[in-house]
C-alpha positions in Angstrom: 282.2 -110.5 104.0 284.7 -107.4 103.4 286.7 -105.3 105.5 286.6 -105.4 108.4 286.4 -109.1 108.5 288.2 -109.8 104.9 290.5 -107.4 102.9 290.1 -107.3 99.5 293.5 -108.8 97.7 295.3 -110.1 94.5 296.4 -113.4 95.5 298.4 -116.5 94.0 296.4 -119.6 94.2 298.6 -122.1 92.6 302.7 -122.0 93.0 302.8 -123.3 90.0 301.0 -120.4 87.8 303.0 -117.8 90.6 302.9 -115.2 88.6 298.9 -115.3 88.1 297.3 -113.2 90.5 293.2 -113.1 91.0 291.7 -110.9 93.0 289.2 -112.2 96.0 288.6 -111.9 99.8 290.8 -113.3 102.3 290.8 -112.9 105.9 292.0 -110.6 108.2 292.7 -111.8 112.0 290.3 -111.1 114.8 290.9 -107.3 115.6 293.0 -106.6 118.9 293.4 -103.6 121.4 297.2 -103.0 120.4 296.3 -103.4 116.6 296.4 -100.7 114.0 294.6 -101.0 110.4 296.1 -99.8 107.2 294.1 -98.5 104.1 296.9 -99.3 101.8 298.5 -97.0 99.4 301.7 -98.4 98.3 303.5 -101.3 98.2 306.9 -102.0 97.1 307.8 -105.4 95.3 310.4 -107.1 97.0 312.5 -110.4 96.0 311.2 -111.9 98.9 307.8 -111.6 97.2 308.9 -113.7 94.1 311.4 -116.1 96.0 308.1 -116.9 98.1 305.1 -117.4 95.6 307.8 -119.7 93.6 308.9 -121.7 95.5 312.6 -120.5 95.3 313.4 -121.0 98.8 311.7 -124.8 99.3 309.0 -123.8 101.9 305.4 -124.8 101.6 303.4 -121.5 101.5 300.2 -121.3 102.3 297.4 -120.5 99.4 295.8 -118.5 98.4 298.6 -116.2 99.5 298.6 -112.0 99.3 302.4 -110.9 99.4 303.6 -107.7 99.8 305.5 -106.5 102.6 306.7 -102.7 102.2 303.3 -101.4 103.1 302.7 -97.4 103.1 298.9 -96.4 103.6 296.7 -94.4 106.2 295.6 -95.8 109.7 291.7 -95.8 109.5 291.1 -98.0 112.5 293.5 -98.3 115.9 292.9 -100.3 118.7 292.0 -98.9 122.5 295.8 -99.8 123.4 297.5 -98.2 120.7 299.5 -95.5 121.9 301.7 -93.7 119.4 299.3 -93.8 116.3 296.0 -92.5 115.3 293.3 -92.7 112.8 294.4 -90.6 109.7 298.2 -90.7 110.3 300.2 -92.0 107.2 302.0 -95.2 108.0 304.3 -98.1 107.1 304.3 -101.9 107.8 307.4 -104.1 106.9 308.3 -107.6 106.5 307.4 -108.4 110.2 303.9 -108.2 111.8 304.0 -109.6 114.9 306.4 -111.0 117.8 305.9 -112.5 121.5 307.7 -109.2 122.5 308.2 -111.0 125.9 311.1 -113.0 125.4 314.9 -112.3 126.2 315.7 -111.5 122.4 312.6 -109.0 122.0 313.8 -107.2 125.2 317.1 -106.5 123.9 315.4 -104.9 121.1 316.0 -107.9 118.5 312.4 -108.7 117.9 313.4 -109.3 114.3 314.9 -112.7 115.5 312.1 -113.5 117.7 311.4 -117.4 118.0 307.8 -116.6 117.5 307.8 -114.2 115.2 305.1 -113.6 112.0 305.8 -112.7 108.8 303.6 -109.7 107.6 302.3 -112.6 104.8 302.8 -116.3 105.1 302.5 -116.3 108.6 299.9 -118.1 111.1 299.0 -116.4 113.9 297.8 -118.6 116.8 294.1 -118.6 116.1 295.3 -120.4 112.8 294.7 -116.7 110.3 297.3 -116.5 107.4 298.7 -112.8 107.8 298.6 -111.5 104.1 300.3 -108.6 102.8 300.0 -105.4 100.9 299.0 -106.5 97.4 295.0 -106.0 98.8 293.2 -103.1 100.4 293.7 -103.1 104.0 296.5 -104.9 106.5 296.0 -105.5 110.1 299.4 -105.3 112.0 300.3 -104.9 115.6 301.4 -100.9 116.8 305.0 -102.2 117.5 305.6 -103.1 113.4 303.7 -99.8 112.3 305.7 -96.6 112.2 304.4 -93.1 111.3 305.9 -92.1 108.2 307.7 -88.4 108.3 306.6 -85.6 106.7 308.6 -85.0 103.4 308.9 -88.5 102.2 307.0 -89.8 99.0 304.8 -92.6 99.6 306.1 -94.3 96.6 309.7 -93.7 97.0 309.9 -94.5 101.1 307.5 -98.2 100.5 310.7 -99.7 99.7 312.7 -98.7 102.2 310.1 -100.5 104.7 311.9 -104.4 103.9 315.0 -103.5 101.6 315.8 -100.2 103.5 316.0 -101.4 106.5 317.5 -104.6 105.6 320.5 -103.1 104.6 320.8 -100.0 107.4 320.5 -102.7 109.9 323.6 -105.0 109.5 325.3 -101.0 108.8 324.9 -99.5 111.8 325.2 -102.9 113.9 328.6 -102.9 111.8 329.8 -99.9 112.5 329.2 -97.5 109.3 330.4 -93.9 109.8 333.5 -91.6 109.0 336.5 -93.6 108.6 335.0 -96.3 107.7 335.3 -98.4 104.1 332.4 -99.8 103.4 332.4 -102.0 99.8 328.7 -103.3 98.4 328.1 -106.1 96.3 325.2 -106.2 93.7 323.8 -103.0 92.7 320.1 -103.8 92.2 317.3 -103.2 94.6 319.2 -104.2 98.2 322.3 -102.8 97.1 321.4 -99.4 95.6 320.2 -99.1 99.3 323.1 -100.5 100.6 325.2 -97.8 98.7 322.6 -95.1 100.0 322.6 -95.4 103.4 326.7 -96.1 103.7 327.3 -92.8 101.9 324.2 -91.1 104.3 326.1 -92.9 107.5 329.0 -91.3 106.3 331.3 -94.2 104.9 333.2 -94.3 102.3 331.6 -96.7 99.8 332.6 -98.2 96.8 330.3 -100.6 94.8 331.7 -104.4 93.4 329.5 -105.5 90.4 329.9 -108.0 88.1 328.2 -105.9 86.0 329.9 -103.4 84.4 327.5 -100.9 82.5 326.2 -99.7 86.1 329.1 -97.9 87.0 327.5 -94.5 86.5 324.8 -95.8 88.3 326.8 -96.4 91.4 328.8 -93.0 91.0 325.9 -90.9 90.7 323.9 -93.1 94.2 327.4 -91.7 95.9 329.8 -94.7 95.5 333.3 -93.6 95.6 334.7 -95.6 93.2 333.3 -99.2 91.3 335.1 -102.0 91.1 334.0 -104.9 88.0 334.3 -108.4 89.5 334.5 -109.8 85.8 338.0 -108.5 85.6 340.6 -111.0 86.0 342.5 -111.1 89.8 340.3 -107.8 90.0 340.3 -108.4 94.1 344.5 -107.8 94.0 344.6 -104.0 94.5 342.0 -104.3 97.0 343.5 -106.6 99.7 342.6 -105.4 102.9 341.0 -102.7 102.4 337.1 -103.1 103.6 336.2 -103.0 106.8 333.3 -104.9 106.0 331.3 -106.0 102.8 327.7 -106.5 102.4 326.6 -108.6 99.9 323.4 -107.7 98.6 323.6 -109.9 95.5 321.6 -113.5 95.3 324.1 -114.9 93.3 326.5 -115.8 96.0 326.4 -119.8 94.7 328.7 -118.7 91.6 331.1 -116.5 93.8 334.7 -117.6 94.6 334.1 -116.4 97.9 337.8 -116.6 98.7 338.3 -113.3 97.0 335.9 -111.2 98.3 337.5 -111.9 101.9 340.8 -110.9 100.6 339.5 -107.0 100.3 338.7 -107.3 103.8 341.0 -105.8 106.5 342.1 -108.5 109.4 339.1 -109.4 111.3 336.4 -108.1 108.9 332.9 -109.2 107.7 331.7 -110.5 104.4 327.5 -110.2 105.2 325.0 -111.2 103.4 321.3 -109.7 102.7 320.9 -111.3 99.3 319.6 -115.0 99.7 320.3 -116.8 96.8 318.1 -120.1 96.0 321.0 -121.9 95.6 323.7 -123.3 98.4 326.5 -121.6 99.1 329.4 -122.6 97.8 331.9 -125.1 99.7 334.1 -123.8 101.3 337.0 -124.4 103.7 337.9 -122.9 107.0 341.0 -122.3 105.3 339.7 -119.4 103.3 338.9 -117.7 106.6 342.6 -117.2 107.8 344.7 -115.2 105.6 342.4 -111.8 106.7 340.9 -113.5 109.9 337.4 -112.5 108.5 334.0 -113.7 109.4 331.2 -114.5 107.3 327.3 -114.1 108.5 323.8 -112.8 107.5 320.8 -110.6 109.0 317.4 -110.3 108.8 315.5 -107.1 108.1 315.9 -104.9 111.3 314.5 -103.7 114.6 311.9 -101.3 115.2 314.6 -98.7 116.5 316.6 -98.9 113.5 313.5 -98.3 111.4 312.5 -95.3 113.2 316.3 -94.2 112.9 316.5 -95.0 109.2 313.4 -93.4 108.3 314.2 -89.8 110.3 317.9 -89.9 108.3 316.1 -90.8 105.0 314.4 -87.3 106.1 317.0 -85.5 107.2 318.9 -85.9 104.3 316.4 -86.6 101.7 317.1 -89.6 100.8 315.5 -91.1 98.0 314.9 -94.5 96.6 315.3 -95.2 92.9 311.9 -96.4 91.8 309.6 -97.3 88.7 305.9 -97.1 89.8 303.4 -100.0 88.2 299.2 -99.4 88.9 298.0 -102.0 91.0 295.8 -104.8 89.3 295.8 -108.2 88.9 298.0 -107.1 85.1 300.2 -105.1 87.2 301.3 -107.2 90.2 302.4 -109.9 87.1 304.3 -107.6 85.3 306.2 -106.4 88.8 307.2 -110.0 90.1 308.3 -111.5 86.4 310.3 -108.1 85.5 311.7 -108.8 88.8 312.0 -112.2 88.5 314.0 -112.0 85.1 315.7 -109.2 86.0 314.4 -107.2 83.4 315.9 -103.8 83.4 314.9 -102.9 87.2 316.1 -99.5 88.4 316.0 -100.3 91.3 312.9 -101.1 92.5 308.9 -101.5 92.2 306.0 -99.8 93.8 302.5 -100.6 93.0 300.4 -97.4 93.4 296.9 -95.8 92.7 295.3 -98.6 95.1 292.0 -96.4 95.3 291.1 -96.5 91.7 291.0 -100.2 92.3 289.6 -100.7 96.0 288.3 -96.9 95.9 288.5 -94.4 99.2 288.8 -96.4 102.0 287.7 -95.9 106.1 
């Protein structure tokens, strides 16, 4: 049957065709008083997506799988519960759908690290429903991981910020971005053009290390202060101890010599990660710790108070995300995750659009 009961999606059936998307019916789980459904609009296409459907990060996935988890579309149905959002509001869903939101690390407004957590696709809920994501007509999320979307922003331009937005503000403002602070970014794809973004918007002063040099205008005109080309030989020597932190939005980490990254750090710094490569880390010893004192660590996506927070200074200062826009279609979602996938000239990130030509005007 369709919506309610099914929404209408392009799915992956077979991780080894993952870039082969057919559309059919899957369904959506049993409708709840504190849940809110989306019509989608948008959805950005986010590495996650591609590291899922294949198989780049060794997990079973359940099939036939929708992906898509930086979700902008308009509320058409809200449950008797749901306080903050009604039928006809614009909204976004991210990478997380659901949580206990009655344990100790909910409370203390880390819900993103929830033990019982659910992915916004992938995930089982307990009646055994696989949530799927934004590739398809309608998601059903809980009011907690839906946020109104302000006035101002473009719905193709903010989709992204839902998952890679808000996966770089988080470990930001948890770090301490602001005046006064040196903030360096590694990668300059979709993460860290994000990355750069929001350290310049916190008020940092941000320079970009890439091992790529041709995007140096790139990260000059996003706001960097100055770029910095990791393929220059003992190019980390001027730099010692200067960052107060690093985040390493890059999924290449398993070819770094980590050693001299966290020799630009200042004593007692942080090289964090938000890129996930497929590949191990590589070995190091506690050794390479001590000569700046640093620590090394990770995050994942955000909380719901960050979101909100992100989202209002993405308005206040009109912040905008660099993107290339792709129809949805079964055509379209393959071109998105292989150009993605291979890299292939991505500035700096996807959004499939135009979702009613294809599902029509939804209610």
């Amino acid at each position: 049957m369709p919506y309610p009961d099914t929404t209408d999606a392009f799915v992956v059936t077979d991780i080894k065709k993952w870039s082969d998307f057919k559309r059919q019916e899957v369904p959506l789980k049993k409708f709840e008083d504190h849940d809110v459904d989306v019509a989608v609009d948008a959805c950005g296409v986010c590495a996650s997506d591609v590291h899922k459907i294949n198989g780049g990060w060794g997990e079973d996935i359940p099939l036939p799988l929708c992906v898509g988890h930086e979700i902008i579309g308009k509320a058409v149905k809200v449950g008797p519960k749901v306080k903050d959002i009604k039928v006809g509001d614009r909204v976004g869903v991210g990478a997380q759908i659901s949580a206990d939101l009655t344990c100790a690390v909910c409370k203390s407004d880390n819900e993103n690290y929830c033990p019982n957590q659910i992915d916004t696709y992938g995930g089982t809920y307990p009646d055994g429903t696989i949530s799927q994501g934004g590739y398809s007509s309608h998601v059903r999320a809980h009011e907690y991981f839906t946020f109104k979307i302000p006035d101002g922003l473009d719905t193709a331009l903010v989709a992204p910020m839902l998952c890679a937005g808000l996966t770089t503000y988080s470990p930001l403002k948890r770090l301490g971005a602001g005046p006064g602070k040196k903030v360096a970014i590694v990668g300059l794809g979709g993460l860290g053009h994000f990355g750069v973004l929001w350290s310049v918007a916190l008020g940092a002063e941000t320079y970009v290390l890439s091992h790529s040099p041709n995007k140096k205008e790139d990260a000059l005109s996003l706001g960097a202060k100055e770029f910095i080309s990791t393929k220059d030989k003992n190019w980390a020597e001027p730099w010692r101890f200067t960052f107060d932190f690093i985040i390493n939005c890059a999924d290449a980490t398993d070819r770094f010599r980590l050693p001299d990254y966290f020799s630009t750090l200042k004593v007692n710094g942080t090289f964090h990660m938000v890129g996930f490569p497929d590949k191990p880390l590589p070995t190091l010893m506690a050794q390479d710790f001590a000569p700046t004192g640093c620590f090394l660590g990770a995050s994942h996506i955000g909380n719901r108070p960050e979101m909100i927070e992100m989202l209002e200074l993405a308005a206040k200062q009109n912040v905008k995300s660099w993107v290339e826009t792709i129809d949805i279609s079964a055509e379209g979602c393959k071109e998105a995750v292989e150009r993605v996938y291979n890299g292939d000239n991505v500035k700096f990130r996807f959004t499939l659009v135009n979702y009613d030509k294809v599902f029509g005007k939804r209610a």
